[in-house]
C-alpha positions as CSV (number, residue, x, y, z in Angstrom):
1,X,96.9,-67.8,-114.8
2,X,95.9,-71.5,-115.8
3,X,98.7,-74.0,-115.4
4,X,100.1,-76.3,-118.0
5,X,100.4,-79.8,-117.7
6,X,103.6,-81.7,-118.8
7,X,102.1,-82.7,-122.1
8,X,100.9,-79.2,-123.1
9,X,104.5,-77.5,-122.0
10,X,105.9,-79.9,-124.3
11,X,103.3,-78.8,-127.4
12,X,104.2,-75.6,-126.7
13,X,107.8,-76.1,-126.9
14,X,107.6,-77.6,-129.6
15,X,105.4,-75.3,-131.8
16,X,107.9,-72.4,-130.3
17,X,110.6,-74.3,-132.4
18,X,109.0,-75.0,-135.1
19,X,108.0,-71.2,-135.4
20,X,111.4,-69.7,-134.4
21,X,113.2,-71.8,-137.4
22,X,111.5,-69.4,-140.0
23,X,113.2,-66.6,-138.5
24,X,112.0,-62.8,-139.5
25,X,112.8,-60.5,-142.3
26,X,115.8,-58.3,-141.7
27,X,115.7,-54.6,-141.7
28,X,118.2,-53.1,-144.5
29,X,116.6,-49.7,-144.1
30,X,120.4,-48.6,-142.7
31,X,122.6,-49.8,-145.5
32,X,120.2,-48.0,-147.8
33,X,120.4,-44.7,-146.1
34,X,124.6,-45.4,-146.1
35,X,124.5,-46.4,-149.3
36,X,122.4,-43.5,-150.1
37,X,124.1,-41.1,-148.7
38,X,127.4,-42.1,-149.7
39,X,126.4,-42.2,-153.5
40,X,124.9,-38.8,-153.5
41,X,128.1,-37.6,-152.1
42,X,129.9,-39.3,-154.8
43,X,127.3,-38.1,-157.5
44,X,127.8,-34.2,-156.0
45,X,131.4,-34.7,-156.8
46,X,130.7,-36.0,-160.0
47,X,131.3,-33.0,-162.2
48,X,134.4,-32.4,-160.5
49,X,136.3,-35.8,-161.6
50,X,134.5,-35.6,-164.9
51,X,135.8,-32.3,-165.8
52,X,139.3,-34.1,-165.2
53,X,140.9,-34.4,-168.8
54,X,143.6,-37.0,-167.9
55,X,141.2,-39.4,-167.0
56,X,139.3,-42.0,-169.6
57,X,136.2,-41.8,-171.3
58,X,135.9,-45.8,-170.0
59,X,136.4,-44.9,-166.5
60,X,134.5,-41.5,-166.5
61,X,131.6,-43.9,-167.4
62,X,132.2,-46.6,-165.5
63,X,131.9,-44.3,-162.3
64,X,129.0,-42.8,-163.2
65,X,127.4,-46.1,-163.3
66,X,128.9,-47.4,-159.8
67,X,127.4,-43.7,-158.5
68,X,123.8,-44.5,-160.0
69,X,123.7,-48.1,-158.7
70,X,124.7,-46.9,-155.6
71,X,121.8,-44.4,-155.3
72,X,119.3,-46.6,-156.9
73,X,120.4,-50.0,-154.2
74,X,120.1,-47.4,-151.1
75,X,117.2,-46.1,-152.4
76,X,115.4,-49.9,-152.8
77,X,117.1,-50.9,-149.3
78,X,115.6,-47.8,-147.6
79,X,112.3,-48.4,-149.1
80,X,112.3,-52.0,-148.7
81,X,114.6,-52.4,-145.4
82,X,111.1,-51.4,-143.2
83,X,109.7,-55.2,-144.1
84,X,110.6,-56.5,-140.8
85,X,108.4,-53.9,-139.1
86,X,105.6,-54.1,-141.0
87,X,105.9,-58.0,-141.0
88,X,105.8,-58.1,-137.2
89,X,102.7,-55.3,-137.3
90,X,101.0,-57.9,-139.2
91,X,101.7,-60.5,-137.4
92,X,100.7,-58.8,-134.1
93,X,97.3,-57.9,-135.5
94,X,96.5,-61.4,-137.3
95,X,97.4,-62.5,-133.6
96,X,94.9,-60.9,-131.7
97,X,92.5,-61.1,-134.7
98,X,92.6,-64.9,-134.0
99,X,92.4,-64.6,-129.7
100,X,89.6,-62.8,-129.5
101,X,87.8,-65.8,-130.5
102,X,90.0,-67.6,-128.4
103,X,86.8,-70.2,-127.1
104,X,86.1,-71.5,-130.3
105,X,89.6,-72.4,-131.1
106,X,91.4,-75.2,-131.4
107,X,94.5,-75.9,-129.1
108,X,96.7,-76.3,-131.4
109,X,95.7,-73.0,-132.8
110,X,95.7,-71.4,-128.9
111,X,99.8,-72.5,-128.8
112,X,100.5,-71.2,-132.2
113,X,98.8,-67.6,-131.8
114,X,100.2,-67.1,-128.6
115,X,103.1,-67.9,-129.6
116,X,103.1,-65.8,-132.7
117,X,101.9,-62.9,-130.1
118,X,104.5,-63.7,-128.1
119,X,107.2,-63.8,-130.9
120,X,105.8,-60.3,-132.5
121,X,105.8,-58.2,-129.7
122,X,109.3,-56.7,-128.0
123,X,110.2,-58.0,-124.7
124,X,110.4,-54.4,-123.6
125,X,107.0,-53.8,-124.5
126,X,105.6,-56.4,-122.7
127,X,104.6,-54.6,-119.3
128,X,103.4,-51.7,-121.0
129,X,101.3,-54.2,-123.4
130,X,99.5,-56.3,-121.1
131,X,96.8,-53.7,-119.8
132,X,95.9,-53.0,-123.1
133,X,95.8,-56.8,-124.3
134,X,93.9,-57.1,-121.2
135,X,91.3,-55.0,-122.7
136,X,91.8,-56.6,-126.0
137,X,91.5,-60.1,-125.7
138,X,90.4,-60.8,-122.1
139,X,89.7,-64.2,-122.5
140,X,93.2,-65.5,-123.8
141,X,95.6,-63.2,-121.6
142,X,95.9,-65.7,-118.7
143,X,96.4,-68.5,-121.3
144,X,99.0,-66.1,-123.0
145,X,100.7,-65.4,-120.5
146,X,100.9,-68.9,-119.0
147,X,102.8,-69.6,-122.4
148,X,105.3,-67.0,-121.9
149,X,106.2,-68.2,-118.5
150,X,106.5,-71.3,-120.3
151,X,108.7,-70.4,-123.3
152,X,110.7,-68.0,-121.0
153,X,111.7,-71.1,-118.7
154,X,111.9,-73.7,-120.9
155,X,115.6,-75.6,-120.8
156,X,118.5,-74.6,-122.7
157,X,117.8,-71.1,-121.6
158,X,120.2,-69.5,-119.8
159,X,122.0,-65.7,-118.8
160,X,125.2,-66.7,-120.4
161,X,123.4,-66.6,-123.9
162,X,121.2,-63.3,-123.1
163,X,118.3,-66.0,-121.8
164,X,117.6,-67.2,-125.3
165,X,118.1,-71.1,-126.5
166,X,118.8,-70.2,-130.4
167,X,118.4,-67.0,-132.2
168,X,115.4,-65.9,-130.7
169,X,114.0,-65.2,-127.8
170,X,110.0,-64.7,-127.0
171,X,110.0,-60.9,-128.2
């Protein structure tokens, strides 16, 4: 694993902050299967309070609506909640897209991709991951991996926080 010099820790520092500050998508796919499912409880009971006499035509109407929004925001949060994963798929495959012409590239663009790598891919995936980034981009691995040793000791990080400085942590 090739080593990195004071100046290139520091780069890569650096471009980890500057890429952690965006922060990810979050995934609302949860709240819309709550939401979901608690308005389609509501809507089964529907006929039940409407066939209620005593109550208003205003409020009969009024619930109906809160039942249909409710449905129709768990439906859109389901559907759209699943951004985060298919963000971070995307930004995985971009990733290696990019190192496996790691040669031709430019530094800068080395600390940023592995970073983004780095960023994309679970900590708890990591082990399993490297043989098959081994096969997939040979050529940047050690430099890769030199840049998570780097990230994963840089200062500020300690166990009292989970081992992350900030909201993130090299995933």
């Amino acid at each position: 694993m090739p080593e990195c010099d004071a100046s290139e820790r520091n780069a890569i520092l650096a471009e980890f902050d500057r890429l952690t500050k965006r922060g990810l998508p979050r995934n609302l796919t949860g709240y819309g299967c709550l939401l979901f499912i608690l308005g389609g409880g509501m809507f089964a009971a529907l006929p039940v309070f409407l066939a209620d006499q005593a109550q208003s035509q205003d409020s009969k109407i009024f619930l109906t609506v809160v039942i249909i929004a409710l449905i129709v925001i768990g439906i859109w949060f389901t559907v759209r909640g699943n951004q985060k994963k298919r963000f971070i798929q995307v930004q995985v495959n971009a990733a290696l897209a990019e190192l496996r012409q790691f040669p031709a590239l430019a530094p800068e663009d080395r600390r940023a991709t592995a970073i983004r790598l780095l960023l994309s891919i679970p900590k708890s995936d990591w082990e399993w991951r490297v043989e098959k980034l081994r096969a997939e981009i040979p050529d940047a691995l050690p430099y890769v991996l030199a840049v998570r040793e780097v990230v994963e000791n840089r200062p500020g990080r300690n166990a009292s926080n989970g081992g992350r400085a900030g909201s993130q942590s090299p995933s």
